[in-house]
C-alpha positions as a printed Julia matrix, in Angstrom:
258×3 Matrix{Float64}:
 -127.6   178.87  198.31
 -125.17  181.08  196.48
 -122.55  178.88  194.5
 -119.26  177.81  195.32
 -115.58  178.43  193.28
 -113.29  176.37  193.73
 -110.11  178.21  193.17
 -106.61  176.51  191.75
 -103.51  178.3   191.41
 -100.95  178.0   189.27
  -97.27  176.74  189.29
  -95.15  178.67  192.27
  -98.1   180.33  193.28
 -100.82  180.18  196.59
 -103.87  181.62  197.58
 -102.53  184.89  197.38
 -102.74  184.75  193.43
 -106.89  184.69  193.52
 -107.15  188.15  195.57
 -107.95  190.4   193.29
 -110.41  187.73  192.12
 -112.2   186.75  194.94
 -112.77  190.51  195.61
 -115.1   190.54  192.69
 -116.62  187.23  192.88
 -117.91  187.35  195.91
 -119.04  191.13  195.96
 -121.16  189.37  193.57
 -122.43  186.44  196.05
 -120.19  183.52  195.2
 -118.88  181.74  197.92
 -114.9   181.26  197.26
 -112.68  178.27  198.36
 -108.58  179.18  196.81
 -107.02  175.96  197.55
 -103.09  175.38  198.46
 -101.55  172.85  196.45
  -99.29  170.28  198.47
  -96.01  171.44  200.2
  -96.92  175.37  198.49
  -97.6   176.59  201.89
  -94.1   177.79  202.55
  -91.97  181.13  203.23
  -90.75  182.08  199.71
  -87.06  182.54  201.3
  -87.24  178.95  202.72
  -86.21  175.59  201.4
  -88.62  173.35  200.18
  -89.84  170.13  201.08
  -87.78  167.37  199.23
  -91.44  165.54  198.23
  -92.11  169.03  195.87
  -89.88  167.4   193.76
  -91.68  164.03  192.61
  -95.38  164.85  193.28
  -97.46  164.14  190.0
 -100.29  165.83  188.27
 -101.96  162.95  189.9
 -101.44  163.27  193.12
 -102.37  167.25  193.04
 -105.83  165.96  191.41
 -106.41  163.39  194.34
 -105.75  166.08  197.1
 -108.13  168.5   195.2
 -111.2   165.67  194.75
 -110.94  165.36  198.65
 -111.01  168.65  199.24
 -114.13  169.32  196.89
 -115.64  166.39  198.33
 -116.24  167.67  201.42
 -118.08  170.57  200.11
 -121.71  170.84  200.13
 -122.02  170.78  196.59
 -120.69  170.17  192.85
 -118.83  173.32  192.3
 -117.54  175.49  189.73
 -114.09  174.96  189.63
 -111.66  177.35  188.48
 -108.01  177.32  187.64
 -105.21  179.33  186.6
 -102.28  178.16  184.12
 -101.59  174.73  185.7
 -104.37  175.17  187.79
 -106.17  175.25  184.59
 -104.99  171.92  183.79
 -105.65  170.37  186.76
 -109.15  171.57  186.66
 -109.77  169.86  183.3
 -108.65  166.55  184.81
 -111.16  167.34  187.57
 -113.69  168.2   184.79
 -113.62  164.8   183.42
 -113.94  163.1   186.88
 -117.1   164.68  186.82
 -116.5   167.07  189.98
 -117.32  170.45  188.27
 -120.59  171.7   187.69
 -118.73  174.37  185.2
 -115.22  175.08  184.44
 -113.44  178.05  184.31
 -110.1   178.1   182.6
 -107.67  181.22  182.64
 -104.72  181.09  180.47
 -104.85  176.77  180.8
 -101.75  174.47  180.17
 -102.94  172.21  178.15
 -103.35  168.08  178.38
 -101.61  165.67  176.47
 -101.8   165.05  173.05
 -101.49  169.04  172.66
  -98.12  170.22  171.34
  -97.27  173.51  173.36
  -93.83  173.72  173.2
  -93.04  176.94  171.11
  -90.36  178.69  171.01
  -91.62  181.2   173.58
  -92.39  177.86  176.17
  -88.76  176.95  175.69
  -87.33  180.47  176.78
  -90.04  180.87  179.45
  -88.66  177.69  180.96
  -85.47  177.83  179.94
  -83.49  178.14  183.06
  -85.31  175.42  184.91
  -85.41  172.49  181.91
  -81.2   173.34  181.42
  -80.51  172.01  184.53
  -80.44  168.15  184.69
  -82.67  166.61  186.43
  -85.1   169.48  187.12
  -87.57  166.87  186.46
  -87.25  164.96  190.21
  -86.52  168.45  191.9
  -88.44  171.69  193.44
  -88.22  173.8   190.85
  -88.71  177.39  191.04
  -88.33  180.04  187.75
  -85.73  182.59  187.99
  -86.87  186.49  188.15
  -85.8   187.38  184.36
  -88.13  183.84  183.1
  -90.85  184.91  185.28
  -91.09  188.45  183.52
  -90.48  187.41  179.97
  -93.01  184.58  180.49
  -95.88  185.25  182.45
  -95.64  189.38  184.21
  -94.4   191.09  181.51
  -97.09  193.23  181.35
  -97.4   194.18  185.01
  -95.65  197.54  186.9
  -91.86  196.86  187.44
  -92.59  197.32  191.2
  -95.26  194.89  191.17
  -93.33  192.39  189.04
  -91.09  192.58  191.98
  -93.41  192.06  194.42
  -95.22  189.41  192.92
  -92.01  187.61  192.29
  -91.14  187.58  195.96
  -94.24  185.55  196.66
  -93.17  182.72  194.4
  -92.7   179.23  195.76
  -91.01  175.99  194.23
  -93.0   174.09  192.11
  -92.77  170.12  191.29
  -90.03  169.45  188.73
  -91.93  166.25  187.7
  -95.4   168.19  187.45
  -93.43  170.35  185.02
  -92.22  167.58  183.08
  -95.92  165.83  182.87
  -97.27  169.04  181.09
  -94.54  169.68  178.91
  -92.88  166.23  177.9
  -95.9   164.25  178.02
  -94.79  162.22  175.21
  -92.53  160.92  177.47
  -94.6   160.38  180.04
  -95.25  156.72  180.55
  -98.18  157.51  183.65
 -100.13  160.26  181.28
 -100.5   162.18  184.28
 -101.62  164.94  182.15
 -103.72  162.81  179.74
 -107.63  164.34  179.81
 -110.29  162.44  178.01
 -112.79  164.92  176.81
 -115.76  162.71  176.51
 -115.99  162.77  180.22
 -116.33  166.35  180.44
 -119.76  167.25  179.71
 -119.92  170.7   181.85
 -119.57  174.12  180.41
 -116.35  175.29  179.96
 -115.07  178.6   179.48
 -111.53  178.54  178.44
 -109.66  182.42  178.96
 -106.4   183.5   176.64
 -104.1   186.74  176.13
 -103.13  187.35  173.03
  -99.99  188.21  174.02
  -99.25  185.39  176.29
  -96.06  183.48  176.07
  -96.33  180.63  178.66
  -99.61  179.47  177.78
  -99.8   181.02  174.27
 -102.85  181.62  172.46
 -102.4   179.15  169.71
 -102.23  176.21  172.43
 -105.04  177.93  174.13
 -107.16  177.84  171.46
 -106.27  173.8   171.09
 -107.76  173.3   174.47
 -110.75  175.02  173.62
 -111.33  172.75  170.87
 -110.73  170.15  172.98
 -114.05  170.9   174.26
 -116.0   172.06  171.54
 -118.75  170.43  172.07
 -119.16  172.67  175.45
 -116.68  175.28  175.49
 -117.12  179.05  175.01
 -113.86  180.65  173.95
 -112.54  184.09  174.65
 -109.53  185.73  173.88
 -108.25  189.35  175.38
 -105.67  191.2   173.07
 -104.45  193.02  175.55
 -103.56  190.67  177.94
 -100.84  187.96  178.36
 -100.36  185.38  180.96
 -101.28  187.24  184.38
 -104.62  187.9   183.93
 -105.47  187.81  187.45
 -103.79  191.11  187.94
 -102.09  192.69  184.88
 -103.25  195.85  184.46
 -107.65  195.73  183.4
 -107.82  192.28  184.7
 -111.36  193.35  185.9
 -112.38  193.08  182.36
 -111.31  189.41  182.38
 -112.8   189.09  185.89
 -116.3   190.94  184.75
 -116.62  188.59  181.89
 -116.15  185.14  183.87
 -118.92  186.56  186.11
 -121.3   187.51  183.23
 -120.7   183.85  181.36
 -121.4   181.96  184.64
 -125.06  183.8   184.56
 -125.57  182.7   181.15
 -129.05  180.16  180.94
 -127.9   176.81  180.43
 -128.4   173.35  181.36
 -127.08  171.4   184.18
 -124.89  167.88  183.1
């Protein structure tokens, strides 16, 4: 039985953000599940639901245990940016049987708020209260932080797919100090499947210096690898097949089962 990848998007993003991935992974015999986060399956142009605004970390990670619980087997699970995050929190419920981290945010107890963080979210954090709302980046943040490297048409288009996002989410991964739930909190100890944690060099939103934290994180099963000439959109800037290519040769690398 050929595995199964379970697929999480990011923050504003669906589905539609695993194409180009998909394509590849299951030319190569993977069966591939790309999950919708709650209240993400929306038209871009309409108003969100009101809930976007308060659901937690939390309640994204129970939604995503039912979903891989009804699927005839442990999988590997793979996320991008928050995605990435939630799949570590997965990870240490013990629901992965590898993980697959592209450009991660990072847990708690990781500092990631550089100076590039700040201006990648700084037109959603200036506005009070973005922390109970739907949130949604504005065109100019969503180039500097995370498509910068992509076409200008396709920055465009890709923008135009975007969704609102949970303001509180937001504020779990960023302000977790603050945070008196610890939605984002991952204990590491509990995650004893291989993890292969992706950066760009020249990412902004998920830089590589907080990248590299997470892989430590896991040292004890982590493989870390680091492409200098990619940033934050790795599932489509332009050579993402190397990124893509390399995921596939890792997950065919001998190695024990936890």
């Amino acid at each position: 039985m050929a595995d199964t990848i379970f697929m999480i998007h990011g923050m504003w993003g669906g589905p539609w953000n695993w194409a180009n991935y998909r394509s590849v992974f299951e030319a190569d015999g993977y069966n591939c599940v790309a999950t919708t986060l709650p209240y993400h399956d929306m038209d871009p142009q309409d108003p969100p639901d009101h809930r976007l605004g308060t659901i937690s970390l939390l309640d994204y990670a129970e939604v995503l245990e039912r979903e891989i619980s009804q699927l005839d087997e442990k999988p590997i699970v793979m996320g991008h940016s928050m995605g990435g995050l939630l799949a570590q929190i997965l990870g240490a419920r013990g629901l992965a049987k590898a993980l697959v981290l592209l450009t991660p945010a990072s847990p708690a107890g990781i500092m990631a708020l550089t100076p590039s963080v700040l201006k990648s979210f700084w037109s959603i954090q200036t506005k009070w209260g973005f922390w109970r709302k739907p949130i949604r980046i504005s065109f100019s943040g969503a180039v500097y932080s995370a498509l910068h490297l992509l076409p200008e048409n396709e920055q465009n288009e890709t923008y135009d797919k975007f969704v609102y996002e949970s303001g509180r989410a937001a504020f779990e991964i960023g302000y977790w100090l603050f945070d008196s739930r610890g939605a984002s909190r991952v204990d590491e100890s509990k995650v004893t499947c291989p993890v292969l944690v992706v950066a760009g060099s020249i990412d902004r939103i998920t830089p590589v210096s907080v990248v590299r934290q997470v892989a430590k994180k896991y040292s004890v099963v982590s493989t870390f690898k680091e492409f200098g000439n990619h940033a934050h959109w790795v599932l489509a800037e332009p050579r993402w097949q190397e990124v893509a290519e390399y995921v596939v040769d890792w997950l065919k690398l001998p190695r024990s089962e936890s």
